[in-house]
C-alpha positions as a printed Julia matrix, in Angstrom:
62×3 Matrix{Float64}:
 -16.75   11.34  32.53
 -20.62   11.26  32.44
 -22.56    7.86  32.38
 -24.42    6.53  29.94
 -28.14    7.21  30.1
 -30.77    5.63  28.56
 -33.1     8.2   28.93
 -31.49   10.8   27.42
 -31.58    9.4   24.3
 -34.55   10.18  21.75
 -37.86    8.04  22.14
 -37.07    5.8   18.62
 -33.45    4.9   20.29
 -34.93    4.24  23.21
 -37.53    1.52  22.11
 -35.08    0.08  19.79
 -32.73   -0.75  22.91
 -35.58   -2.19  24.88
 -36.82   -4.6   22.0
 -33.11   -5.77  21.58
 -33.25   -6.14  25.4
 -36.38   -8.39  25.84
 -35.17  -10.12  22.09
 -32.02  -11.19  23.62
 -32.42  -14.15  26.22
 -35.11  -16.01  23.45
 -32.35  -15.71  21.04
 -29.45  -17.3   23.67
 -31.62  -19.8   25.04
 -32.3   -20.75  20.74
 -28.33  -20.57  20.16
 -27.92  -22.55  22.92
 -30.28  -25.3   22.29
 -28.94  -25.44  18.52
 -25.05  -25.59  19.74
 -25.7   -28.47  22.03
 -27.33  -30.22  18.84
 -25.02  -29.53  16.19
 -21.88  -27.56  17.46
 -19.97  -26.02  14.64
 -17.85  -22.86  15.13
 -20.15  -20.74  13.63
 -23.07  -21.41  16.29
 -20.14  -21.53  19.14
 -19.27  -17.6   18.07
 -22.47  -16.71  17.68
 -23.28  -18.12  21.16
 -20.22  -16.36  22.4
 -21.49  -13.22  20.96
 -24.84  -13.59  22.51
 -24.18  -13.92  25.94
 -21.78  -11.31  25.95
 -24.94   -8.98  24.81
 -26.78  -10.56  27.21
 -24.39   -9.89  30.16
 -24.02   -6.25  28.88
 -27.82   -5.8   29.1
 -28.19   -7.27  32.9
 -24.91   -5.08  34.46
 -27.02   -2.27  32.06
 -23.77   -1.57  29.82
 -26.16   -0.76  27.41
């Protein structure tokens, strides 16, 4: 089974993975803030779903 490399992939795919990258800890740290404020299940899941993106990027799942 091969691993997954970024670079092989073509330049557009490439820079759309690296903006979603640097996008992702503003947007936690936001989610955060707003489900310490005002926790409804909706911000709690989307929370949820952010730091597992976020944990995906850093062990470079992605």
């Amino acid at each position: 089974m091969s691993r997954y490399y970024r670079y092989k992939l073509p330049s557009w795919c490439r820079k759309c993975i690296i903006v979603c990258e640097r996008v992702t800890l503003p947007l936690l740290i936001f989610q955060l803030i707003r489900t310490l404020l005002f926790p409804t299940s909706l911000d709690v899941f989307l929370l949820g779903i952010f730091v597992g993106i976020f944990i995906a990027f850093y062990l470079e799942w992605i």
